[in-house]
N, C-alpha and C positions, 0 to 999 in steps of 0.2 A: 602748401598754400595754392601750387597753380589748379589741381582739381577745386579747391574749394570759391577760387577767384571766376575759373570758367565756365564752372558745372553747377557746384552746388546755389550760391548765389544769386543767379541767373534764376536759377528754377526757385528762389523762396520769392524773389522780383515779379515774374510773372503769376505770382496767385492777387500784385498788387495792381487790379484792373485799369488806375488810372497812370502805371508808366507805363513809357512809351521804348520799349528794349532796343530800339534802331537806333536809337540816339544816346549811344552808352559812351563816358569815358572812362579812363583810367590814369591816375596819379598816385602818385611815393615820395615819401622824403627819405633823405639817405640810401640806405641799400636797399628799402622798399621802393624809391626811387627806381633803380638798378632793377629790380622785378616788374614792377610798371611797365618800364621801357621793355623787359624780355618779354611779358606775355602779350603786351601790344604789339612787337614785329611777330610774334609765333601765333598770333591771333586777331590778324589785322580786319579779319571781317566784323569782329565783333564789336570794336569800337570807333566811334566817329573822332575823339581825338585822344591824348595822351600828351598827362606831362608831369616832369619829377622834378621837386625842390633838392637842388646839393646832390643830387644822382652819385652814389660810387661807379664810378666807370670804368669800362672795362676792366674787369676781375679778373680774365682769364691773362692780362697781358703781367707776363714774370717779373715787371718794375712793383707789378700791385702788392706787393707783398702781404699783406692785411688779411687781401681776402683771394689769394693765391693757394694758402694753407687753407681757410674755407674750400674752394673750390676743389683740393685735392683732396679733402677729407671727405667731400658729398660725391663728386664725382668722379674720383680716381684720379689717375696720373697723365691720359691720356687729354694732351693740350685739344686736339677735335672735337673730342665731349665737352672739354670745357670750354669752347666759343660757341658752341650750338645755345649754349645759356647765357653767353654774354650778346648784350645787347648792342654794343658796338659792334663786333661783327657782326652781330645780325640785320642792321643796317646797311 
C-alpha cells in the first residue's frame, strides 16, 4: 500500500488538472490510521496535514501484542526494522 499511497495515486491525481497536489492530506482509521500516521512522518513533504481515527499505536512496542505478531511476520524479528514503520517512533 505505501508504493500505491505515494507513487501510484499521486500520478492518477495529477492527470486531474483541477487539484492542487501541494495541498495533500492524509487519514486512517484503525491500523489504516497506524499507516497514515507512518507514511505521513516517512513522507512529510508530501502532505500538508495528517490524521487517524482510533490509530493502532505503536505496533512495534512488545505490550502491542495484536500487531507485534503482524509486525514480526512482515518485517522479521528485528525490533529496528520494526520502529522504522511505527509511527510513534517515528515521531
Amino acid at each position: 500500500m505505501f508504493s500505491y499511497i505515494v507513487q501510484e495515486i499521486p500520478e492518477l491525481l495529477k492527470e486531474i488538472s483541477i487539484l492542487d497536489l501541494t495541498k495533500m492530506s492524509i487519514m486512517g482509521h484503525s491500523m489504516g490510521g497506524c499507516g497514515a500516521l507512518m507514511i505521513a512522518c516517512l513522507k512529510s513533504e508530501m502532505f500538508n496535514s495528517m490524521s487517524a481515527i482510533a490509530p493502532r499505536c505503536s505496533p512495534s512496542d512488545p505490550g502491542a501484542g495484536w500487531a507485534k505478531s503482524t509486525y514480526q511476520s512482515l518485517l522479521g524479528d528485528d525490533l529496528l526494522t520494526q520502529q522504522s514503520y511505527d509511527p510513534v517512533c517515528l515521531m
